[in-house]
N, C-alpha and C positions, 0 to 999 in steps of 0.2 A: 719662515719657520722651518724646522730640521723636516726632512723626507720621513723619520719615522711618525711626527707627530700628524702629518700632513697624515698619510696612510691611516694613523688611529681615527684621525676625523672621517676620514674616507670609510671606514666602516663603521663610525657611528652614524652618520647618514643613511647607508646601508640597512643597518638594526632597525633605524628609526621608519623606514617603507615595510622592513617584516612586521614590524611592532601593528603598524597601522591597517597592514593586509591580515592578521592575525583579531585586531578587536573590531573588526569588519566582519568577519567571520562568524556565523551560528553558532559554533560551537563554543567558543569564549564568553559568546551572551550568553548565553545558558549554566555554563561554568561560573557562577560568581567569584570564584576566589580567583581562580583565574585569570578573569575580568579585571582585578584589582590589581593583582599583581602586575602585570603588564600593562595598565594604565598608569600605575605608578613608575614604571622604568621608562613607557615614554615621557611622563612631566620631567623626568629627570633628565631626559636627552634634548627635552624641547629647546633649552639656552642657548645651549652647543652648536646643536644642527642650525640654527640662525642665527648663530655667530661666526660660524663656519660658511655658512654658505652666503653671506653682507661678505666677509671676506673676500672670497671667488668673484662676486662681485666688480667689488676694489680694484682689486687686482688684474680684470680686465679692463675693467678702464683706466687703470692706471696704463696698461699698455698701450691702449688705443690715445691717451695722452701725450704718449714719448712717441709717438709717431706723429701727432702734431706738430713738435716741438721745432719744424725746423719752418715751418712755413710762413711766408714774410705774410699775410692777415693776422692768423688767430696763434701764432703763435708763441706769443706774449701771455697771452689768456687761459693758455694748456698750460705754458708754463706755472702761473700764480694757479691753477686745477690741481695738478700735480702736486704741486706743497702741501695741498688741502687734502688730497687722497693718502698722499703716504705717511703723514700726519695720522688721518683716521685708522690708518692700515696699521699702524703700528700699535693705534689702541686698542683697537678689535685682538692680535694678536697678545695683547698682556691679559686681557680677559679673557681670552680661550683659555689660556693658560692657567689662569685661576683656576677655572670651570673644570678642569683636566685633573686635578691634585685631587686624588679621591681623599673623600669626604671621609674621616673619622668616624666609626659609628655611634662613639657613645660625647661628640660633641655636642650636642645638644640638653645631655643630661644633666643633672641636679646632682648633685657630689657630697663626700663627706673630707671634711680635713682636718687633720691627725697632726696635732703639735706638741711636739716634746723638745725638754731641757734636754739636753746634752752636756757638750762641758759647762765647768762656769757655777755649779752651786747654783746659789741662791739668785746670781746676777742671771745666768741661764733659763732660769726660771719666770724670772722679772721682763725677759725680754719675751719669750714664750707671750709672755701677758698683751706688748707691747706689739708684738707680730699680730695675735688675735685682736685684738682693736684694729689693727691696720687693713687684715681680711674684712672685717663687720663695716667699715668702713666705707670699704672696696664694695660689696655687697648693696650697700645703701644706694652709691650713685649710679649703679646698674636696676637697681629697684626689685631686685634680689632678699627673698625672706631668709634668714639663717634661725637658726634653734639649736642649742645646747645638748649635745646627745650623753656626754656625760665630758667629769673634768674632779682632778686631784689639785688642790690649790700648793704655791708656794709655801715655804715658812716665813716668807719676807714680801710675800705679793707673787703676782703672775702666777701661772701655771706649771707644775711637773710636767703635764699631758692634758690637753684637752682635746675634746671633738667634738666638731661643728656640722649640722649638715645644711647644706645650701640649695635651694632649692629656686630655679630658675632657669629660666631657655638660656643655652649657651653657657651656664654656670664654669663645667667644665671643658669646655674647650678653650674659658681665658686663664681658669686656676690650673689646667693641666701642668702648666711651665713651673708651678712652684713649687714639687717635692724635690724632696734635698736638701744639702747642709746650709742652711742660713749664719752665717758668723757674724760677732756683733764687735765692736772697737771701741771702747770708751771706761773713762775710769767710772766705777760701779760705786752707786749708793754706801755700799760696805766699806770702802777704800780712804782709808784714813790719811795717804799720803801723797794721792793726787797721780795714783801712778794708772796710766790706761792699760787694760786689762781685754784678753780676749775670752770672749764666751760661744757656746753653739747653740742652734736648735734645729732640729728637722722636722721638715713637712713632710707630708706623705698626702698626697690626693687622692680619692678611690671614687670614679663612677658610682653613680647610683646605678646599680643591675637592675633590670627590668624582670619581673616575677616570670616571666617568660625564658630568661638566659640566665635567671640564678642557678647556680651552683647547689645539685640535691648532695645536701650534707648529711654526712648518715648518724643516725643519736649516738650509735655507739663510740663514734670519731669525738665525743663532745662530754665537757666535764663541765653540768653548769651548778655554780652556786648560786647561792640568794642571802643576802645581808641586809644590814638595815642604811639607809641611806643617812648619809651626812650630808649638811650644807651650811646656810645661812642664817637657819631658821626659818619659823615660819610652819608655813606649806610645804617647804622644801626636806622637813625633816621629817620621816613618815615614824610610826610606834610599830610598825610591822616590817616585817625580810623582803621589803617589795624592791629591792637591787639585784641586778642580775649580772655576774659573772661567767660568760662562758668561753670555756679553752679549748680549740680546736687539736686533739692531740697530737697527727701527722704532723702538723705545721709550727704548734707552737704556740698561734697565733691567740692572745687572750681579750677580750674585748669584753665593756663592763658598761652598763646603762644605770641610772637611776634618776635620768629627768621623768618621768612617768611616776605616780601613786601607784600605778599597777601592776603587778607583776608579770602581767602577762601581756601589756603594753611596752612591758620594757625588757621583755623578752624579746618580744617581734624584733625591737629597735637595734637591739646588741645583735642576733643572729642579720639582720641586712647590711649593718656596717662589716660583720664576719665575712658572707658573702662576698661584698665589695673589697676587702682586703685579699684574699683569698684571689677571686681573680683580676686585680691589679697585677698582686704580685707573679701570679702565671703567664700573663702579659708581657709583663717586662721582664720576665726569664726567657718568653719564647723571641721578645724584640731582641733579644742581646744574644741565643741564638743566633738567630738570622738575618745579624747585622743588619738591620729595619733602617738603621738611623749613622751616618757616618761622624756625624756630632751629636754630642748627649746633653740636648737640649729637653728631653724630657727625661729625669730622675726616677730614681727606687724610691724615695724617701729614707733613705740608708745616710746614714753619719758621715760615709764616706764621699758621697755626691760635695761637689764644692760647689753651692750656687752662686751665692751672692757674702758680699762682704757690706755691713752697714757700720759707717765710719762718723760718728758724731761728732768727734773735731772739729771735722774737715767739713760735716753736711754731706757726706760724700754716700755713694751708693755705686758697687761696682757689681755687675754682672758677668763672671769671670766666663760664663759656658762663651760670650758673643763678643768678649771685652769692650762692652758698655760701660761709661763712667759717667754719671752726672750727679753735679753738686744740687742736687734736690732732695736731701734726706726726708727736710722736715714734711717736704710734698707729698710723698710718699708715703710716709707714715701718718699722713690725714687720709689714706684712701687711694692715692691718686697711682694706684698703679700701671696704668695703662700704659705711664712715660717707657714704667719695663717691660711692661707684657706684648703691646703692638709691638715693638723690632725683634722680639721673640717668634712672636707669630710669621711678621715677613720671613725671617731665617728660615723659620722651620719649613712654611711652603714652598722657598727658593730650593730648599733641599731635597722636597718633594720629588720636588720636577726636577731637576738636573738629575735622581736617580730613574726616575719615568724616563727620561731621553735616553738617558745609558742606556735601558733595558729594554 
């Protein structure tokens, strides 16, 4: 391992003896919050410091090995030792490593995602549709609940725009990788002459904020309407203005609910998706800033982001951010995104840590 990360472990060791001299301490039991606090930054040191220090370990008897290695008894014996040690040594190493890539704060949260047509008309639309099956999917064999926050249907199928929110451990730390321009290849329902046709749509991901780190929006920033909800029928069509449009003036930013009878359920619902757009996109202003990321493996949700190309000829699926290619279309659009999303995620934490070594 590089002398800097060696050093980082050498002072989390360090932490980890204050941490312990500190909740030993009267005054931290007394202090509950305290208590908490710093009970929680040692569980979070606990892996490390024992992985680091099975390491130190290794590492010395690995030396005490290579000084066997020449003696006519056991010398055979250090040797096949040795292979087993630096074997272990090397894995202990790719798991610090891991351990090392600070943790995302809002991976673990429940998210909302934002699909819209782009180019493409009607066919743009259809695939919108076709992309949300493929997320609800995705959702299903994670054991992930999704819900309909609100959605403008096609003229020909699928969706102008819909929003989903997903609700589950880890939801967004796997959908994080998917805002951005999704492009689609294939001659389209409408096309009379068999000619293949390109269409777009963008995703946009957004944390669910925790009521604690939302965003105080102030009313006067905010222009909300109330209409009557359209749908299917049913239930779904209310005789009252229980739809709620609200537009964030500074930003732009318009968000509209009418899954709820109530208007002041689907109030709530539109102002948290506002929140969570809001700070997304401050996020990934301040990431782009401060060059966070040397590759833009994590997207705006902006038209211009080029994620992915899905090519139905061919079966094909190309991830241009990592230039992945596999001819798994049809897999993928049952759900099975992980074929893209896991070498996303290795990128993304290889990239982690090579800028943690830099710095």
């Amino acid at each position: 391992m590089k002398k800097s990360i060696i050093l980082k472990l050498k002072n989390v060791i360090k932490r980890y003896s204050e941490l312990e001299s500190l909740l030993s301490s009267n005054y931290s039991v007394f202090d509950k919050q305290k208590f908490s606090i710093l009970s929680k930054e040692r569980a979070e040191l606990f892996e490390l410091r024992e992985s680091f220090l099975s390491w130190l370990n290794i590492k010395s008897d690995i030396k005490s090995n290579k000084a066997l290695l020449q003696d006519s008894v056991i010398g055979k014996l250090a040797e096949e030792e040795l292979y087993v040690l630096l074997k272990k040594k090397k894995e202990i190493e790719k798991k610090i490593k891991k351990l090392l890539i600070p943790a995302d704060p809002f991976d673990q949260n429940s998210c909302f995602i934002e699909i819209r047509a782009a180019t493409g008309g009607s066919e743009a639309a259809i695939f919108s549709g076709e992309l949300c099956k493929m997320y609800m999917r995705y959702a299903d064999l994670k054991a992930w609940k999704v819900s309909i926050i609100n959605m403008h249907a096609g003229e020909q199928g699928g969706y102008k725009v819909i929003i989903l929110k997903v609700i589950g451990n880890s939801a967004c730390k796997y959908l994080k990788f998917e805002s951005g321009g999704h492009r689609v290849q294939r001659v389209p329902q409408t096309e009379s002459q068999g000619r293949i046709h390109t269409s777009t749509c963008t995703v946009a991901i957004m944390p669910e904020v925790p009521k604690s780190k939302e965003i105080i929006l102030n009313i006067a920033d905010l222009k909300i309407d109330t209409f009557r909800s359209s749908g299917a029928g049913g239930q779904h069509v209310n005789t009252t203005d229980s739809a709620v449009r609200i537009t964030h003036i500074p930003t732009g930013n318009v968000v509209e609910c009418q899954d709820e009878r109530s208007q002041h359920k689907n109030k709530e619902k539109a102002l948290s998706v506002l929140s969570a757009k809001i700070y997304s996109e401050s996020n990934a202003k301040k990431a782009l800033e401060n060059s966070l990321m040397r590759k833009n493996l994590l997207g705006t949700g902006s038209r211009s982001d080029r994620n992915r190309t899905y090519n139905f000829p061919q079966n094909r699926v190309t991830d241009h951010r990592i230039n992945l290619t596999l001819y798994r279309l049809s897999e993928i659009l049952l759900g099975k995104l992980d074929l893209l999303i896991e070498p996303l995620l290795q990128e993304y934490q290889a990239d982690l840590l090579l800028m943690m070594e830099e710095n």
